[in-house]
C-alpha positions, 0 to 999 in steps of 0.5 A, spaced: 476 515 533 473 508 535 476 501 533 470 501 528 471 509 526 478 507 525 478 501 522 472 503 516 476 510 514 483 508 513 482 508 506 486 509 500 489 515 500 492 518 493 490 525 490 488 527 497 496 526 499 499 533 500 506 533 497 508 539 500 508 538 507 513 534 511 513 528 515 516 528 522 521 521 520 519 520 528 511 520 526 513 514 522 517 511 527 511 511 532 506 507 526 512 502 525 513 500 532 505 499 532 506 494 526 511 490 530 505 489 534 502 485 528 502 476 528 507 473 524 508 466 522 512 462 528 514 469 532 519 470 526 519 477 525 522 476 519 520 483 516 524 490 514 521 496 513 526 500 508 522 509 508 525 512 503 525 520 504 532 521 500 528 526 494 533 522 488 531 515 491 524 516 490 524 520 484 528 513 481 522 508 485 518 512 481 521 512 474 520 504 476 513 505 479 511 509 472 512 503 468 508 498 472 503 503 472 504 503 465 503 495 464 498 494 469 493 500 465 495 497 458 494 491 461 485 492 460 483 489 466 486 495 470 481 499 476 477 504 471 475 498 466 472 493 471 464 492 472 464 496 465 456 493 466 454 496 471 452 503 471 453 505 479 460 500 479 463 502 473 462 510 476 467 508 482 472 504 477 473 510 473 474 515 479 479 509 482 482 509 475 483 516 475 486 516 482 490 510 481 493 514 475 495 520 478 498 517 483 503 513 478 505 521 476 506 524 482 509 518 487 515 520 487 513 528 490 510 524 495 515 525 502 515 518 504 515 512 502 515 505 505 516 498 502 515 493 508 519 487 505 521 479 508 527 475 509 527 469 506 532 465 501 527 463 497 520 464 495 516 458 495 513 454 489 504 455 490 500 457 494 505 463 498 499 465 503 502 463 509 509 466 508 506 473 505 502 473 512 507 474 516 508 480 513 501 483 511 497 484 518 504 488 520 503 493 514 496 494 516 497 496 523 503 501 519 497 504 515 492 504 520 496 507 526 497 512 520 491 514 519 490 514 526 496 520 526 493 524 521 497 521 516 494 517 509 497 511 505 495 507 500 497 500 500 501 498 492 504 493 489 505 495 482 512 496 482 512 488 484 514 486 476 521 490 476 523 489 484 529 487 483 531 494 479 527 497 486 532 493 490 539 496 487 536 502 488 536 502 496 541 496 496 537 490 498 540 484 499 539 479 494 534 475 500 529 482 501 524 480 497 519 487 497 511 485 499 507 492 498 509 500 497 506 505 501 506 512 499 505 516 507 504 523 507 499 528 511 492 528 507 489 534 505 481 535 507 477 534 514 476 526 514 474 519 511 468 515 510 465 508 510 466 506 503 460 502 499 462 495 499 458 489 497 452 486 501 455 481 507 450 477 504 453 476 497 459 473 500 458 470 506 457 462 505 456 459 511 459 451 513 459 450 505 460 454 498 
């Protein structure tokens, strides 16, 4: 793959997830050490990455994730409902809806599961984008590397609202504060493309708003 083919094809990855095949615990590995390579504010490298392969812990996680997603749908700003006016867009919505729910019944048969997490003794009031920048970019490196592997991912948070059970779960310390969930496995079919995205020129503002 390219640069460009890599980076315009690692896409979300849910229903295509093959929960059946296993993942080589040294295939993670190799995708984590290329996440370390990522910037982090300072050169802290405060993160930790706890991987979840033990099939009770996931299944806990994935009672948790289930209430998220229940909320999240119930919530009536969810994937499926948004651009309801737009006849193209709302098509997409509704298959990002039904993938998003089918990853919500099935997260705890996927065979891997990494929650990329910071140390920090306490979260900061406002605007929190500097700190969560140290611990992004190393989480796409991790999907990106993935995907260059033969592995999907998909990047979520909606276990967010119940962290803390997450964090009994696994045994974090009180400081480990969890920044996303990516559910890995091997992916089923042949490849990924591009997807559609809004024109460049709806969102680029150049020198002003």
């Amino acid at each position: 793959m390219t640069p460009d083919e890599l980076l315009t094809t690692t896409r979300t990855v849910r229903k295509r997830l093959d929960l059946t095949r296993p993942v080589p615990i040294e295939l993670i590995r190799e995708c984590l050490e290329i996440a370390l390579q990522a910037p982090s504010g300072s050169n802290r490298q405060g993160w930790h990455w706890i991987v979840v392969t033990d099939p009770d812990a996931r299944a806990s996680i994935a009672e948790v994730y289930r209430r998220g997603w229940d909320a999240y749908h119930g919530s009536g700003v969810s994937a499926g409902t948004l651009f309801a006016d737009d006849p193209e867009r709302a098509a997409v919505q509704r298959r990002v809806g039904d993938s998003a729910a089918y990853l919500a019944e099935h997260i705890g048969e996927v065979p891997v599961l990494v929650i990329p997490c910071l140390r920090v003794a306490k979260l900061p009031e406002g605007n929190q984008a500097g700190l969560w920048g140290s611990l992004h970019p190393a989480v796409w490196n991790y999907m990106l590397a993935a995907r260059a592997r033969g592995l999907g991912t998909a990047w979520t948070s909606l276990h967010l609202p119940h962290e803390r059970e997450v964090a009994e779960i696994l045994g974090l310390p009180e400081d480990v504060r969890q920044g996303a969930l990516v559910p890995t496995a091997y992916y089923t079919g042949e490849t990924f493309r591009p997807a559609p995205r809004q024109p460049l020129e709806e969102v680029l503002h150049l020198d002003r708003w």
